[in-house]
C-alpha positions in Angstrom: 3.9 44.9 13.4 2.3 42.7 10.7 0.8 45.3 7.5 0.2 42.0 5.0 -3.1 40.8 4.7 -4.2 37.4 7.3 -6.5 35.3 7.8 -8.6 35.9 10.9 -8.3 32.3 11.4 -5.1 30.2 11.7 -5.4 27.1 13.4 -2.2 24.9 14.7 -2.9 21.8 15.5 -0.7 20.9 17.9 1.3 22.3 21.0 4.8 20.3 20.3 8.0 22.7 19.9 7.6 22.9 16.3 3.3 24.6 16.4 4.0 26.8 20.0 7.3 28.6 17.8 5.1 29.3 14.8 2.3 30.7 17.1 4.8 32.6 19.1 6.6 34.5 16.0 3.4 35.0 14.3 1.7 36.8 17.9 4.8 38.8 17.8 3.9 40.3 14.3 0.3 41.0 15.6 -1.1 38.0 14.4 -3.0 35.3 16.2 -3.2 31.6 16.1 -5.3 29.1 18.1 -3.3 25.7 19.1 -5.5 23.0 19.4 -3.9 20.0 21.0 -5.3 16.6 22.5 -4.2 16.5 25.7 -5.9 17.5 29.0 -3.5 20.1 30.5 0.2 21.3 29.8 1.3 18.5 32.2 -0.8 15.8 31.2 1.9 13.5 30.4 5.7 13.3 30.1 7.0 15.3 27.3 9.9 12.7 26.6 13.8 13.4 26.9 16.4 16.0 26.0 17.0 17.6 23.3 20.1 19.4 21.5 19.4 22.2 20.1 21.7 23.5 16.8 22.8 26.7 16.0 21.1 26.8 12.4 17.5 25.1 13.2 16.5 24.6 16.8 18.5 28.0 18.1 17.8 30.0 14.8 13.7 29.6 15.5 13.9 30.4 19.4 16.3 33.7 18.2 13.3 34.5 16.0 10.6 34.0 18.7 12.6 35.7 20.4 13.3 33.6 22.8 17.3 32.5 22.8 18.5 34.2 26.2 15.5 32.5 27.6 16.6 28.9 26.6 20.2 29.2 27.2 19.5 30.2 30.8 17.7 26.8 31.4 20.4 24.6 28.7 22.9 22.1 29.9 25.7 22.5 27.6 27.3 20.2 29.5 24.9 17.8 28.1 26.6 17.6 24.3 29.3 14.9 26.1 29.1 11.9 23.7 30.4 8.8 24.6 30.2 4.9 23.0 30.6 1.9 25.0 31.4 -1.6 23.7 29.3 -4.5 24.8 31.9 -5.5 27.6 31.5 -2.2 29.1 34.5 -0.6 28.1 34.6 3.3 27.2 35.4 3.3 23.2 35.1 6.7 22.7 34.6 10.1 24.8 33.8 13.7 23.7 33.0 16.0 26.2 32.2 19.5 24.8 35.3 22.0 24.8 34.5 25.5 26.0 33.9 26.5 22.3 31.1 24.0 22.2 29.4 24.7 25.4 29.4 28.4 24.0 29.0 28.0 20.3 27.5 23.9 20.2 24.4 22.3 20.5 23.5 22.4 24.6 21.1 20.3 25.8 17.3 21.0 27.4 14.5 18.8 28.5 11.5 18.5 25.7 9.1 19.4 28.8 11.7 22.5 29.7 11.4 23.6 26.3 7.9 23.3 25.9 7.4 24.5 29.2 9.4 27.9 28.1 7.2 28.1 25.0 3.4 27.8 26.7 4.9 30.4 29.1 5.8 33.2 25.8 2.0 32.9 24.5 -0.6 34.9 25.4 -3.1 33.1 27.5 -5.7 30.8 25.9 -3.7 31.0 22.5 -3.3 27.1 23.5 -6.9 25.2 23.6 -6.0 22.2 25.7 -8.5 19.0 25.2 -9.7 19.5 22.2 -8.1 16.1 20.3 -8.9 16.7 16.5 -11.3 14.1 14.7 -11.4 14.7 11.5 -11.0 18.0 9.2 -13.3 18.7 6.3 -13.4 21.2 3.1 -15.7 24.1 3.4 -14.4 25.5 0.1 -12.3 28.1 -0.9 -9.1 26.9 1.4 -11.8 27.1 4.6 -11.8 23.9 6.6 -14.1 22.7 9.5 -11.7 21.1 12.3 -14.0 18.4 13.9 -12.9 18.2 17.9 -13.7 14.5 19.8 -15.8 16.1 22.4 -18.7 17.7 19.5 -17.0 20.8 19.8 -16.0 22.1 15.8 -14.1 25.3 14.7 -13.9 26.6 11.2 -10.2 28.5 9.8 -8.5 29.8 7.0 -5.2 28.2 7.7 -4.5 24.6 9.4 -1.2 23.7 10.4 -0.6 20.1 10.9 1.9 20.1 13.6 0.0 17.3 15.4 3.5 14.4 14.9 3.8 11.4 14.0 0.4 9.7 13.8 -1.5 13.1 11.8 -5.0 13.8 10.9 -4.2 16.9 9.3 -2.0 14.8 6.6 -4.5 12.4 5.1 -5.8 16.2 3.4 -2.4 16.6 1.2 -1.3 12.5 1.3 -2.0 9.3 1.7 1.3 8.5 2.9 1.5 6.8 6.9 3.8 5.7 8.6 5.7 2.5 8.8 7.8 0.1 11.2 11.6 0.9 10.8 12.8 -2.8 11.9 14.1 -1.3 15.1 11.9 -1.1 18.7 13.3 1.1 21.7 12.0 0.2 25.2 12.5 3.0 27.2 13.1 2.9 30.9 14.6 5.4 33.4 16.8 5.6 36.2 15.8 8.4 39.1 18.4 10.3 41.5 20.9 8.0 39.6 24.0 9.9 40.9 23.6 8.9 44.5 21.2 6.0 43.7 22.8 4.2 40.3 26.5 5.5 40.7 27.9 2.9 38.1 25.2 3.7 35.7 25.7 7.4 35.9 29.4 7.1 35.9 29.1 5.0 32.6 26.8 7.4 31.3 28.2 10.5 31.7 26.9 14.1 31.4 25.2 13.8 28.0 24.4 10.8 25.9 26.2 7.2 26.3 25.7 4.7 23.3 26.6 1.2 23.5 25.4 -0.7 19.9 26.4 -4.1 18.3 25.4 -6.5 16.2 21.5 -5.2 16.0 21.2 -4.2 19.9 21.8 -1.4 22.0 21.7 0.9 24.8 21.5 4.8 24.6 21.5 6.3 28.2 20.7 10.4 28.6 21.3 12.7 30.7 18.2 15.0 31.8 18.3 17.6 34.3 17.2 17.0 38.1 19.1 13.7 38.2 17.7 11.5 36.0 18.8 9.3 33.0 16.8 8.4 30.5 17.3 4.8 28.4 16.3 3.2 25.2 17.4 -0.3 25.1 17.2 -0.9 21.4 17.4 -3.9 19.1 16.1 -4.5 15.5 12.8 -6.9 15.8 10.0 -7.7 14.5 7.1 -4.9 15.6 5.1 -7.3 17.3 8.0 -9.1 19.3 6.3 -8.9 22.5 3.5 -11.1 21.1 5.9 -13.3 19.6 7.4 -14.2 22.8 4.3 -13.9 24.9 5.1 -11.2 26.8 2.6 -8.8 28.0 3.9 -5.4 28.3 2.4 -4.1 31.2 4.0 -7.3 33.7 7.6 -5.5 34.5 9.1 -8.8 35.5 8.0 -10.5 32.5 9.5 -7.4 29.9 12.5 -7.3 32.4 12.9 -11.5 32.0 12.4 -11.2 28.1 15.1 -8.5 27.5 17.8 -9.4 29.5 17.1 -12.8 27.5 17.8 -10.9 24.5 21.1 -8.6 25.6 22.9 -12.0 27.2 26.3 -11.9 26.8 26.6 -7.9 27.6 28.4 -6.5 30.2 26.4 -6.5 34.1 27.2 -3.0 33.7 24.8 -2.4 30.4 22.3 -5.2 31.6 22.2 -2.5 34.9 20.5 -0.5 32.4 17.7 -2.5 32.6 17.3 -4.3 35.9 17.2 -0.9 37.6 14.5 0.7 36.5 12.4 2.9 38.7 10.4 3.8 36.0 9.2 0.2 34.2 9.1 -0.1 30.2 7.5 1.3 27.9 7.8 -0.4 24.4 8.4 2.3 21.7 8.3 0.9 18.0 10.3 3.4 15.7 8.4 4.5 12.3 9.3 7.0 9.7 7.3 8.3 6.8 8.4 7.4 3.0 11.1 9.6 1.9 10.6 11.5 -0.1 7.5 12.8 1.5 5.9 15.4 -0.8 2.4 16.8 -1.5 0.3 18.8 -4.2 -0.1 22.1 -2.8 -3.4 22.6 -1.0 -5.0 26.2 -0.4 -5.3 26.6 3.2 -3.6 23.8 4.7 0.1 22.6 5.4 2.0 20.9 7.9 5.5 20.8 10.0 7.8 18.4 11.8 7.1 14.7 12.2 3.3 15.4 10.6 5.3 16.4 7.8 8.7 14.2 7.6 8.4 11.8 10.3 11.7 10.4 10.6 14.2 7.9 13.6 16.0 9.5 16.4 18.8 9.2 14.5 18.9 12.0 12.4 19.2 14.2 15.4 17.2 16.7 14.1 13.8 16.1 14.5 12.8 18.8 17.0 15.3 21.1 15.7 13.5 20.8 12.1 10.1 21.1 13.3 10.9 24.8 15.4 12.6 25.4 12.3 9.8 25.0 9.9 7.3 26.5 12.1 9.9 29.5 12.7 10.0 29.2 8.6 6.2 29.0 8.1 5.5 32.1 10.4 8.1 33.9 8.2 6.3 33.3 4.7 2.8 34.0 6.5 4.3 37.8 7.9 6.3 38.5 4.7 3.5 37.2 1.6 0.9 38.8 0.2 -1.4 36.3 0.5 -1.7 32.7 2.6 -1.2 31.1 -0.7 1.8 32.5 -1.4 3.5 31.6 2.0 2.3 28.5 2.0 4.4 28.1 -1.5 7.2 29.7 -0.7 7.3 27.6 2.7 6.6 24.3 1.1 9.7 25.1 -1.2 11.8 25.1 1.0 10.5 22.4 3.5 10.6 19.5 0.8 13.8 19.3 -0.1 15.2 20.5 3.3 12.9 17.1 5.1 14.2 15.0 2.7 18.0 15.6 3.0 17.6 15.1 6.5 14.8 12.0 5.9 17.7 10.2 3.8 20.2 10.8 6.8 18.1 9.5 9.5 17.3 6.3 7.0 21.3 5.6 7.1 21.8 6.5 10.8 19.2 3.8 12.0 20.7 1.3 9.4 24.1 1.9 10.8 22.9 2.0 14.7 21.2 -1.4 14.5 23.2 -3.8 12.2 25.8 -6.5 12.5 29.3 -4.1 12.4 27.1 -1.5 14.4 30.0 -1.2 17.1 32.6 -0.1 14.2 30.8 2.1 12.0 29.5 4.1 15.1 33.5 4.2 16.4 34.1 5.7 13.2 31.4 8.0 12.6 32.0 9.5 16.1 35.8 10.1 15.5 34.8 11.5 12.0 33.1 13.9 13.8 34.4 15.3 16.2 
């Protein structure tokens, strides 16, 4: 049990991987949190794709909660496969995971799998669903008044930003927002694709299939019950829609527009997007300045893309946020005071974000550029 002084109030703003862990470890030290987060219900909307989780960050926090046997019964490791295809289809490189990795690796889970598996650890009503934050003000003394869109306000000691990528808890330690990284995703899906899309899910795989060049590309992954999930990618201006007078919500028209722009690829690949059964949804990629630092601020912090917003391509966006929430619960069961956790936390989450910040920089750069095809050939033979 917890024996160091906390607040009565700690407020997490937020109900993404990164806020339920911190919430979770902190309940199992005898102290409570309140998640707020925007949407309606815990199935409101589609939590997004799979993740990896690694041994040092994403598998470190859920050992912490507590929680490791729990995920690994519900992980694909299966799911670490890696493959890249070049443009004409062709397999260029293949890694499927040895039976070292599938014990020792990075297996795979489903974001809503994972956030399912965290709701389900918390006591009940630790998570206040609806309640999409406003605006937070200063009520002295590191005490803030978090202003709720329905009317509704609640006053705490402690607010954790963990509310992602677009923050209102950040605009109280910076004035730093996102921007456009040059390269858009449309996302798309294919359902039942092993008896519905069997050349897709052939070229695909059991994890993730890449196929870049020259500024475009295709990631296809794996999720569980049958379904593949795909990014076609290419670097563009943020509005490119507009510029080629496409509205987004005519499927024909965003189908017409992008096969325009991946001519020349293999049918195989362009199959990635005539087959939808899920349309397109247009995905612009941003990242916060790196570095991303802050004055301390008595009673307030923040963690995971609130805090170092960065592209896919680091692969370790979810993995750091459970890690700094695993990190912040820590420093709030081990400090004397709120202050001091909130230090010691924030010394370790700077340079740690922007290590991994500068990575995911160089890993977008390299994706989406002219020589895209060799650099990722290499960088995947490098590695494994």
């Amino acid at each position: 049990m917890n024996t160091t002084p906390a607040p009565s109030r700690i407020a997490i703003i937020g109900a993404g991987p990164g806020g339920l862990i911190c919430a979770r470890i902190l309940q199992e030290h005898g102290i409570t949190a309140t998640v707020y987060d925007a949407d309606a219900s815990r199935t409101a909307r589609d939590q997004g794709g799979s993740l990896d989780m690694h041994p040092r960050s994403g598998q470190h926090a859920l050992r912490a909660a507590g929680l490791l046997n729990d995920f690994l019964a519900e992980a694909r490791p299966e799911g670490q496969q890696m493959r890249l295809v070049g443009r004409d289809g062709r397999i260029l490189f293949d890694a499927a995971p040895s039976a070292t990795d599938t014990a020792e690796g990075n297996p795979e889970i489903d974001r809503g799998q994972l956030r399912g598996l965290l709701l389900d650890s918390l006591k009940p009503d630790t998570v206040r669903w609806n309640h999409k934050l406003s605006r937070v003000t200063s009520l002295g003394e590191g005490t803030h008044r978090l202003h709720f869109a329905d009317g509704t306000t609640a006053d705490a000691d402690l607010v954790v930003g963990a509310d992602g990528a677009w923050s209102k808890v950040r605009a109280l330690l910076s004035d730093a927002s996102p921007a456009y990284t040059g390269v858009t995703f449309v996302e798309t899906g294919l359902s039942d694709a092993d008896h519905r899309h069997t050349t897709l899910a052939r070229l695909t795989g059991d994890g993730t299939m890449m196929a870049l060049d020259n500024n475009q590309g295709f990631v296809a992954q794996r999720n569980s019950g049958g379904h593949i999930r795909v990014y076609v990618g290419m670097r563009t201006a943020e509005n490119w829609h507009q510029q080629a007078g496409v509205d987004l919500t005519d499927t024909a028209a965003v189908r017409e527009a992008l096969l325009a722009e991946f001519a020349g690829w293999s049918p195989d690949l362009l199959g990635f997007i005539t087959a939808t059964d899920t349309g397109y949804t247009n995905r612009p990629l941003y990242a916060l300045p790196v570095p991303h630092t802050w004055q301390h601020t008595p009673g307030v912090t923040l963690l995971g893309d609130a805090a170092h917003l960065m592209s896919p391509f680091s692969g370790m966006g979810a993995n750091l946020a459970m890690l700094d929430g695993a990190d912040l619960a820590g420093a709030l069961v081990t400090s004397p005071t709120v202050d001091q956790a909130i230090t010691a936390y924030e010394a370790i989450l700077m340079p740690r974000s922007t290590e991994a910040a500068e990575g995911a920089a160089e890993g977008i750069d390299s994706a989406f550029a002219p020589d895209s095809s060799t650099q990722a050939l290499a960088h995947m033979t490098r590695h494994h």
